[in-house]
C-alpha positions in Angstrom: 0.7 -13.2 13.2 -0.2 -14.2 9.6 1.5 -12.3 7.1 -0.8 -12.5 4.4 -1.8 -9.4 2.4 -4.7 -7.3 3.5 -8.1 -8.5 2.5 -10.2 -5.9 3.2 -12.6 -4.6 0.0 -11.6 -1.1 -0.6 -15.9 -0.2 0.5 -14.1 -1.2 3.7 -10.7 0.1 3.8 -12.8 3.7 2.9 -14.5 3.6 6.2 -11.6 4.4 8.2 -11.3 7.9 9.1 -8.5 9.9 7.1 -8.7 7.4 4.4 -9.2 9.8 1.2 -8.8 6.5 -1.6 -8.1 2.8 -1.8 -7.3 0.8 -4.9 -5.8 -2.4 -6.2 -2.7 -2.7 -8.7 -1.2 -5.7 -10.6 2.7 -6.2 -10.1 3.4 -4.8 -12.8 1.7 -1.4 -11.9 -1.7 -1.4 -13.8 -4.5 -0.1 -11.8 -7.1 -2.8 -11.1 -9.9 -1.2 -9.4 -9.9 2.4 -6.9 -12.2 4.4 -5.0 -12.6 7.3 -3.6 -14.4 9.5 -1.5 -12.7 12.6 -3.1 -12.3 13.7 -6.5 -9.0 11.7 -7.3 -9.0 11.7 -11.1 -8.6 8.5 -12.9 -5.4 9.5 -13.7 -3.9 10.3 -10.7 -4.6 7.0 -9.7 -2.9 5.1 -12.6 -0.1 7.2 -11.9 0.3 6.1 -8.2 -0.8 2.3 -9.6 2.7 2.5 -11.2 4.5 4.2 -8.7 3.0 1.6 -6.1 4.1 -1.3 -8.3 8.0 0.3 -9.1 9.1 0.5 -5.0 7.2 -3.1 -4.6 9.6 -4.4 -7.7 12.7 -2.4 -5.8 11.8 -4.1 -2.6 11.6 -7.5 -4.0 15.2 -6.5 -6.1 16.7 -5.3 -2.7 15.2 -7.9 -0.7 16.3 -11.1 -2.8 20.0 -9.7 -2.9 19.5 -9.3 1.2 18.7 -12.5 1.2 20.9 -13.8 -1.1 24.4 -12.4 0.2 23.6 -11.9 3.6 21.4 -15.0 4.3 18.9 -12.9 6.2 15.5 -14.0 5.0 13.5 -10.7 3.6 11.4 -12.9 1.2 8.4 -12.6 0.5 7.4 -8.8 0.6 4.7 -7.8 2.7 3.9 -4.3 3.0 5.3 -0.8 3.0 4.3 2.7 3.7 5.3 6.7 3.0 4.7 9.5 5.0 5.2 12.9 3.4 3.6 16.6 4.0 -0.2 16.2 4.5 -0.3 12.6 3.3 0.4 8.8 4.0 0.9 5.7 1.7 0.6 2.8 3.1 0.7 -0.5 0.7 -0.2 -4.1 1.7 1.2 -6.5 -1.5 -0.8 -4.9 -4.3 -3.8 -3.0 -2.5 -2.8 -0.1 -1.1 -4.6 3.0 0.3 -4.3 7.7 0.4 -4.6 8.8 4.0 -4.6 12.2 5.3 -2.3 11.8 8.1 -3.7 14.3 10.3 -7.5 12.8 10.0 -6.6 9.1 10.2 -5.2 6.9 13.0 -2.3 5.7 11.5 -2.0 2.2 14.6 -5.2 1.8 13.8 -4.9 1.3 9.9 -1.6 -0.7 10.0 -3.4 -3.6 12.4 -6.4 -3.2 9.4 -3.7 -3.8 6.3 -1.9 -6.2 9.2 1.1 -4.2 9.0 2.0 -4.9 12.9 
């Protein structure tokens, strides 16, 4: 499988069921673009832009240093997701999108941000 970052527009990636908001962030954790189809203030998701672009620069730290001492290859970062309460994170290089886990099918949207 290619292992490219998900190119879906986030029109698109908000067509899945469950999906409550999809955005875009730089790598250093602006917020590029979002949508949403609820009322997820502007704020909220600037907040998760930086969050979002924190773990990726923790992954890349901890995945280097893998890679480094261990010579496993964990380079380049791909994708990651959290699962908490009601809702699901799930982040493919800098595009990431809000799912309420009970409404979405989670298989369905990892094969979408080619996650598996």
């Amino acid at each position: 499988m290619n292992r490219k970052e998900c190119n879906l527009s986030l029109d698109e990636l908000l067509k899945f069921d469950g999906v409550a908001a999809a955005g875009i962030f730089s790598q250093e954790g602006k917020l590029v673009e979002y949508k949403s189809k609820t009322e997820m203030p502007k704020e909220m998701a600037e907040m998760t832009a930086k969050f979002c672009g924190t773990v990726n620069m923790v992954f890349d730290t901890l995945a280097s240093a893998y890679t480094l001492l261990y010579k496993m290859n964990w380079v380049p970062q791909h994708n990651w997701m959290y699962s908490g309460g009601d809702w699901t994170v799930m982040i493919s290089g800098t595009r990431g999108i809000f799912v309420e886990s009970s409404k979405a099918d989670i298989e369905k949207l990892l094969k979408a941000l080619g996650m598996c």
